[in-house]
C-alpha positions in Angstrom: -36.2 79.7 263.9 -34.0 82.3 261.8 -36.1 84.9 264.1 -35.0 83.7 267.2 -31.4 83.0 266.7 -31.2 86.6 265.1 -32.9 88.0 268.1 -31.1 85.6 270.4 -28.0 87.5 269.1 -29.1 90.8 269.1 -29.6 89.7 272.8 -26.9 88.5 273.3 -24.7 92.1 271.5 -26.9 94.1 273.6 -25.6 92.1 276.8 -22.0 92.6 275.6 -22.6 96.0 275.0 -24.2 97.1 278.6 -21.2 94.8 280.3 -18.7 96.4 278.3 -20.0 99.9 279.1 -20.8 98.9 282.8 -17.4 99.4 284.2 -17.0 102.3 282.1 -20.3 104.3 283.5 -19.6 102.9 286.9 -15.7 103.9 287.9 -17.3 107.4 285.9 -19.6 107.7 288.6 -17.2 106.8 291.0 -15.6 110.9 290.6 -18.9 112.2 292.2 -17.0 112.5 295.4 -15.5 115.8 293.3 -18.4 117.4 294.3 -18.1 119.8 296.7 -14.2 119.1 297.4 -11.0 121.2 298.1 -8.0 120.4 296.8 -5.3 121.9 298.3 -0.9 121.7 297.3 0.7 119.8 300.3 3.9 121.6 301.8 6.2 119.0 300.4 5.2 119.6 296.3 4.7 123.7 297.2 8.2 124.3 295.1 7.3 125.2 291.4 10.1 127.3 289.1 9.5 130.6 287.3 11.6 131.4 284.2 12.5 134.6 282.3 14.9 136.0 279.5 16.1 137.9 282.2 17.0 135.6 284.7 20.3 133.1 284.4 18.3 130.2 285.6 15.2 129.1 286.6 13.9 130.4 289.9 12.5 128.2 293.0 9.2 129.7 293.5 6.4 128.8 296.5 3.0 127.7 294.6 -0.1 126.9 297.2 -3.4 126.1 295.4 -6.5 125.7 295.9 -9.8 124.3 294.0 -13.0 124.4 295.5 -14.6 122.0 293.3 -18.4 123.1 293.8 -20.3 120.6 290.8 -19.6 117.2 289.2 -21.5 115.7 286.1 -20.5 112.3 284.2 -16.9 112.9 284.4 -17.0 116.7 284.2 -16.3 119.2 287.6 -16.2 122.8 287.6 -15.8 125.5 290.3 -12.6 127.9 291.5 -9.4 128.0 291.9 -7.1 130.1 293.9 -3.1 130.6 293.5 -0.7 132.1 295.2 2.7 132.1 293.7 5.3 134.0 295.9 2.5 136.0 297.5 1.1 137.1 294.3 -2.8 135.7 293.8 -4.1 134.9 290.5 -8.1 134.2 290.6 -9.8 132.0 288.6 -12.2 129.3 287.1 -11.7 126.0 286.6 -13.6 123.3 284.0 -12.1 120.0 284.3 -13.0 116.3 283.3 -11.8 113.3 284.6 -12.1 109.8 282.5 -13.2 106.5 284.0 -9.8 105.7 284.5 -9.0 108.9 286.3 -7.2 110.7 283.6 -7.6 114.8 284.3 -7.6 117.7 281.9 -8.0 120.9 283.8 -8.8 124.3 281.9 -8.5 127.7 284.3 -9.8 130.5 282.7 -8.8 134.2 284.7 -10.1 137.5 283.5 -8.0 140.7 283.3 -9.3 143.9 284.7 -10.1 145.2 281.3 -12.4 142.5 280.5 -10.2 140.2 278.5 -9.7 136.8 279.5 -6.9 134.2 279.5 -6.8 130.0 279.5 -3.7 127.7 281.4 -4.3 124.2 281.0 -3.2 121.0 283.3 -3.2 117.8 283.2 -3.2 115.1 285.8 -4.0 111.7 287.2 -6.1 110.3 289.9 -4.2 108.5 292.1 -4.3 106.2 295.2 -1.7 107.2 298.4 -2.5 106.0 301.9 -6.3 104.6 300.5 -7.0 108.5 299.8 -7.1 110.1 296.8 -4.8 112.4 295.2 -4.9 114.4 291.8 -1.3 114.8 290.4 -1.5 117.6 288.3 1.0 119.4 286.4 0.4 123.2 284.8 2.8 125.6 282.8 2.2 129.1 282.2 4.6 130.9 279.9 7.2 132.0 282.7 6.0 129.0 285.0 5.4 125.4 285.8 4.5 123.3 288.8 3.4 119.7 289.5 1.8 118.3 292.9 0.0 115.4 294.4 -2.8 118.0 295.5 -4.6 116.3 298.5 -8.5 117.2 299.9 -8.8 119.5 302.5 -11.8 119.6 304.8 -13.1 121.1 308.0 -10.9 119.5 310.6 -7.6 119.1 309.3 -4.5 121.0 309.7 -4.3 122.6 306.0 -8.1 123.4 306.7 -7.2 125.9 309.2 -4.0 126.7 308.0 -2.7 126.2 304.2 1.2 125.1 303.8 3.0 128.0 302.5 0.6 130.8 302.9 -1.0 130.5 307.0 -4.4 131.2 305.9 -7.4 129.3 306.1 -9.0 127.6 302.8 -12.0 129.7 303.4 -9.6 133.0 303.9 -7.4 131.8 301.2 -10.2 131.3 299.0 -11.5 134.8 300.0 -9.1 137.0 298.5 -11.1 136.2 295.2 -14.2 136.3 296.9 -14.9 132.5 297.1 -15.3 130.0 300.0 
């Protein structure tokens, strides 16, 4: 009898673990949509600010970016990412991870001509607008920050074939660093 009620409750602690972890492992598996998305900066969140010792104030700056998320794996993505601040395009590589309840840590990780190399980090949220979803990311470099409600971008719509801020395509836009 001790046997059975001892089992019955390691039953039943097994069944409160796999429910408690269910939603968990499911709304993780719910990010697998990353895979193989762009993410593109809308025109209306394309205004970022530079700052300098030099200058008397911050300085409104155009930001379009672009990530070409090309792999997703239990709440981790990875792939590129393109920038263009005021014309000037900044290659990279992105490593992010999104929790179950779409929290987002983003890691971009540029090399240098010489070799060396050089990490910005972000952070963001998955969120809901219009039943699609958005990433609202913010990133600050030391002489810049930006935040957006970046939005997915696929064959067929307008920022497909023509990126706010910069009129190029994502696949042009994405092949000044050699990506697509």
């Amino acid at each position: 009898m001790t046997r059975r009620i001892g089992s019955a409750f390691a039953n039943a602690a097994l069944c409160l673990a796999i429910l408690a972890a269910g939603p968990a492992a499911a709304a993780a598996q719910s990010w697998a949509f990353l895979k193989g998305s762009y993410w593109t900066v809308p025109q209306e969140n394309l205004l970022a600010y530079a700052v300098s010792p030099k200058l008397p104030a911050p300085l409104p700056s155009q930001d379009q970016t672009v990530y070409h998320i090309t792999d997703y794996h239990d709440g981790f993505f990875w792939g590129s990412n393109v920038t263009s601040i005021n014309g000037n395009v900044t290659c990279a590589t992105l490593l992010g991870s999104v929790t179950p309840d779409g929290r987002v840590l983003l890691s971009f990780v540029t090399t240098a001509s010489d070799g060396t190399t050089s990490q910005q980090v972000g952070y963001g949220q998955m969120t809901q607008s219009d039943g699609a979803w958005t990433m609202l990311n913010q990133t600050a470099a030391p002489n810049f920050a930006h935040w957006a409600y970046m939005v997915q971008s696929r064959p067929g719509d307008a920022s497909w074939a023509r990126l706010p801020g910069v009129r190029q395509s994502v696949p042009e836009f994405l092949g000044q660093c050699g990506g697509s």
